[in-house]
C-alpha positions in Angstrom: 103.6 131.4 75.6 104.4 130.4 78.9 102.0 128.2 78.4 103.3 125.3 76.7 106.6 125.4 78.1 105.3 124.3 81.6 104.1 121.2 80.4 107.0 120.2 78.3 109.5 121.2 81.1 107.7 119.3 83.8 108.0 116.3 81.2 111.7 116.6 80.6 111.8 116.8 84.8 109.9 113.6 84.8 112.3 111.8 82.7 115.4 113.5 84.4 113.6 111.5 88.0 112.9 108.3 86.4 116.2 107.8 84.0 118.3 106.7 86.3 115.8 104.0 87.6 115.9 102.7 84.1 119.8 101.8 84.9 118.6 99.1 87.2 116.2 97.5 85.0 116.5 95.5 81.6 113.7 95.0 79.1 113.4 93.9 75.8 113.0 96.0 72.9 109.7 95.6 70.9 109.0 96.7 67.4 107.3 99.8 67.1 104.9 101.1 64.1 105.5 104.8 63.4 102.7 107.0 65.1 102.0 110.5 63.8 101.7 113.4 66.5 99.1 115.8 67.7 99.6 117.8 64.5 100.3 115.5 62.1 104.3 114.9 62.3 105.8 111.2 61.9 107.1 110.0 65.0 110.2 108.3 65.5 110.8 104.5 66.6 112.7 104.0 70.1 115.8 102.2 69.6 118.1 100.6 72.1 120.2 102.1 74.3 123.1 100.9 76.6 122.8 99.0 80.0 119.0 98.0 78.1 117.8 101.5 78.5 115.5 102.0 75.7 113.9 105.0 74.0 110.4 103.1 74.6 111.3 102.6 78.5 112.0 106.1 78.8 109.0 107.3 77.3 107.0 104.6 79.3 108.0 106.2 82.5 107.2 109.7 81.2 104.0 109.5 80.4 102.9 107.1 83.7 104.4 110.4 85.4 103.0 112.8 83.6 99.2 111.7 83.9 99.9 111.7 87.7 100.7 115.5 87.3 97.9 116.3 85.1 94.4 116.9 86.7 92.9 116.2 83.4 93.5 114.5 80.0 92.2 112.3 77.1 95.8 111.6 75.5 99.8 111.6 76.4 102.5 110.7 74.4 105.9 111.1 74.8 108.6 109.4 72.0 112.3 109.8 72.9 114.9 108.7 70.1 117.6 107.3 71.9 120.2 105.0 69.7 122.9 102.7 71.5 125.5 104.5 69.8 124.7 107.8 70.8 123.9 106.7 74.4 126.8 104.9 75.1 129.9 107.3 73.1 127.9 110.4 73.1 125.5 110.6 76.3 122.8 112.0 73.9 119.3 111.3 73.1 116.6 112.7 70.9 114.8 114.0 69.6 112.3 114.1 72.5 108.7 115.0 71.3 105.9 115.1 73.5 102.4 115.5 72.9 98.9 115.6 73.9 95.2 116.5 73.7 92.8 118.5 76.7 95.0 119.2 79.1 94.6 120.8 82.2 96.8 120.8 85.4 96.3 121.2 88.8 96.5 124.9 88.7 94.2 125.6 85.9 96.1 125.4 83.4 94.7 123.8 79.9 95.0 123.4 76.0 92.9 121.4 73.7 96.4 120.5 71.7 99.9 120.2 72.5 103.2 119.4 70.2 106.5 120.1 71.7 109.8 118.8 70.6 113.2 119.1 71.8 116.1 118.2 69.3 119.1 116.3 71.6 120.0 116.1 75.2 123.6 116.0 75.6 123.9 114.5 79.1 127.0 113.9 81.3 126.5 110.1 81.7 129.7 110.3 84.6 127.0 112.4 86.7 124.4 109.0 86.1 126.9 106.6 87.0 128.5 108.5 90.3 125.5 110.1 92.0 122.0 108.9 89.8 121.8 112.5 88.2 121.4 113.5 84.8 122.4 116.8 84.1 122.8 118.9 80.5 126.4 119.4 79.1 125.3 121.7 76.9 121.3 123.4 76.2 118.9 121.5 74.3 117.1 123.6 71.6 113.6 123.3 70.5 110.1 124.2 69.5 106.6 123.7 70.6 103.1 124.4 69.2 99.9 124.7 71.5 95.9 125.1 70.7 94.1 127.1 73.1 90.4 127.6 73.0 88.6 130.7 74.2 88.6 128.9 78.1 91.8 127.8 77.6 93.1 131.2 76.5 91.1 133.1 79.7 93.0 130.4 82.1 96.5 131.5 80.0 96.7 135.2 81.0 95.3 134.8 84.3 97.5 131.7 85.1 99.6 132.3 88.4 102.5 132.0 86.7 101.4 134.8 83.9 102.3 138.4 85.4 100.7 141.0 83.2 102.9 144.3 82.2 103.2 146.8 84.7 102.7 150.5 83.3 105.6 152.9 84.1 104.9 156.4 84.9 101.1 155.6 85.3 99.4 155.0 88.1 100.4 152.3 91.1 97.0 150.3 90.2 98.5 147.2 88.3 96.9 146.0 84.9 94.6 142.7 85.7 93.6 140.1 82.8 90.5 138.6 83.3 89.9 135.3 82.7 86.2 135.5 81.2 84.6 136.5 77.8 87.7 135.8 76.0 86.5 135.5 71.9 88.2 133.9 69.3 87.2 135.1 66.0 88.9 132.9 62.6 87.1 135.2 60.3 89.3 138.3 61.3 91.5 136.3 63.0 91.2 138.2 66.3 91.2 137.1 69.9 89.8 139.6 72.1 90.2 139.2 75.9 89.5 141.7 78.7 91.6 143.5 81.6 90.9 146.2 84.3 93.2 148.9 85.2 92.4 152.7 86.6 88.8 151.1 87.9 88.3 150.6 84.6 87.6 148.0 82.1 89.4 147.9 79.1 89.3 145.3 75.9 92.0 144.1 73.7 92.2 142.6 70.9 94.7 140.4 69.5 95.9 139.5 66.0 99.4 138.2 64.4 101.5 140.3 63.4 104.2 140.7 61.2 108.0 140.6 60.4 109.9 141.7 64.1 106.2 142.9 65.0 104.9 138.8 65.6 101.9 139.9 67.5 100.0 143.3 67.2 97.3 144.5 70.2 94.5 146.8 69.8 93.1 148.4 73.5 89.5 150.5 73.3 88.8 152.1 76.3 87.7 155.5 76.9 91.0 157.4 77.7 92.7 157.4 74.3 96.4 158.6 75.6 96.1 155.8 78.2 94.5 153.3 75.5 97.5 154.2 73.4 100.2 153.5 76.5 98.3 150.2 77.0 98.7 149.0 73.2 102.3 149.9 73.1 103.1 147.9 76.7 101.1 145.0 75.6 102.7 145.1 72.2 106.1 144.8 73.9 104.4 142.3 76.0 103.9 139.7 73.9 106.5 139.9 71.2 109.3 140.1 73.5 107.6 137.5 76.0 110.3 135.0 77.4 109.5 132.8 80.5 111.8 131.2 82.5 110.9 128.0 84.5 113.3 126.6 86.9 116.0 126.6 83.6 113.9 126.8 81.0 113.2 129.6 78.8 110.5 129.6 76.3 109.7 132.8 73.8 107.1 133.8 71.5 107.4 133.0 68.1 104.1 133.2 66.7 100.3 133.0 66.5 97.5 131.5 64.2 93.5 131.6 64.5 92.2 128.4 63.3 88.0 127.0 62.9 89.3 123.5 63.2 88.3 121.4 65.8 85.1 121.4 68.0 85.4 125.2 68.8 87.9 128.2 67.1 91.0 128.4 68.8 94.2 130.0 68.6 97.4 128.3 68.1 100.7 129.5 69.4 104.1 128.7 68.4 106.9 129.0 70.8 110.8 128.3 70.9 112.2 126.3 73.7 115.7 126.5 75.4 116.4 124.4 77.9 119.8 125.0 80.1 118.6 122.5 83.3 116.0 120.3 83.9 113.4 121.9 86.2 112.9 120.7 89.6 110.6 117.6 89.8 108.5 119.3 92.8 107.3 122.2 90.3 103.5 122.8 90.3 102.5 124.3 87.6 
């Protein structure tokens, strides 16, 4: 959800800053051990690229960024495949997976977990050389998974950037999410989370879906015609959720309540399309 997508956009942005500083550089290449990801997945080894850019010097710069931008964290990783070949005939590199454990940014934002990879950038190295600018030749595709726990999930929907449903032919009185008392149940696999609307306060729960239906939403309050409108609008809500930062688009795909870790948590997965590189001033 929207979620996820912030960080990994602000990432690419980072790299999209530093790359071209990497033109005026020169390093060499050191051997790298295969590290395995926030959720298990083998990570690739940097290669070298031309003019002695290098996967690893790339990623370097990210992450040095990246900690800058983040209020809080205990863990940043970002691995960027980037071969000679494909650098120097092709413009390309990737994949580009980032990852990361207890986030939180300067707006609230957080996630105990973070996985997020995008397959290739196809970049118009003419743009690098002329004016220091990388920009996409075509969109990069990818995916992303993210663990929230019940805090994390409260500072989700209440997130600046996370505009809850509005509610046509009802009253003017927009739907609020609150940020407290958010439960995350792995037995039923249910996260239940709170909201006002009509001076009233309403609880919904959430559980995964299934099929075209990813996500299904129960809402008890004590108006059953309006509890009914509000399950339907949050239902549409959240399966058809796309967000679009600065570019980048990320949608829905699916959700999972786990025991693992410390504390329950609910793990979302999400798809990423990426058509520009957001802008590196983006607060998020």
């Amino acid at each position: 959800m929207n979620y996820l997508q912030v960080y990994l956009t602000t990432v690419l942005g980072i790299c999209v800053v530093n790359y071209s500083a990497a033109f005026q550089m020169s390093m060499v290449s050191t051997p790298l051990k295969k590290k395995r990801g926030t959720f298990g997945m083998p990570m690739p080894i940097p290669t070298l690229g031309s003019n002695g850019v290098t996967g690893g010097l790339i990623s370097n710069l990210a992450v040095v960024a990246l900690k800058l931008r983040l209020a809080k964290e205990s863990g940043v990783n970002v691995d960027v495949t980037a071969s000679s070949s494909d650098l120097l005939l092709r413009g390309r590199v990737g994949p580009v997976t980032v990852t990361g454990r207890e986030w939180a940014s300067g707006l609230g934002l957080s996630c105990r977990a973070i996985e997020a990879t995008v397959n290739t950038c196809d970049i118009d190295m003419g743009r690098i050389v002329t004016d220091q600018k990388i920009r996409l030749t075509t969109p990069a595709m990818g995916n992303a998974m993210v663990a929230l726990n019940s805090v994390d999930f409260g500072n989700f929907i209440t997130h600046p950037l996370m505009k809850p449903p509005g509610l046509l032919g009802q009253s003017s009185e927009p739907l609020t999410f609150l940020k407290d008392c958010v439960q995350i149940d792995p037995v039923s696999g249910a996260v239940t989370f709170y909201g006002t609307y009509l001076e009233e306060k309403w609880e919904f729960v959430l559980r995964r879906g299934k099929g075209d239906q990813k996500a299904i939403i129960q809402a008890n309050g004590s108006d059953d015609s309006c509890a009914a409108d509000l399950r339907q609008v949050l239902e549409t809500f959240f399966n058809k959720m796309v967000f679009e930062l600065d570019g980048t688009f990320l949608s829905f795909k699916d959700l999972m309540v786990t025991d693992k870790g410390r504390s329950p948590s609910v793990m979302l997965a999400l798809d990423i399309k990426v058509k520009k590189f957001p802008s590196p001033g983006l607060e998020f």
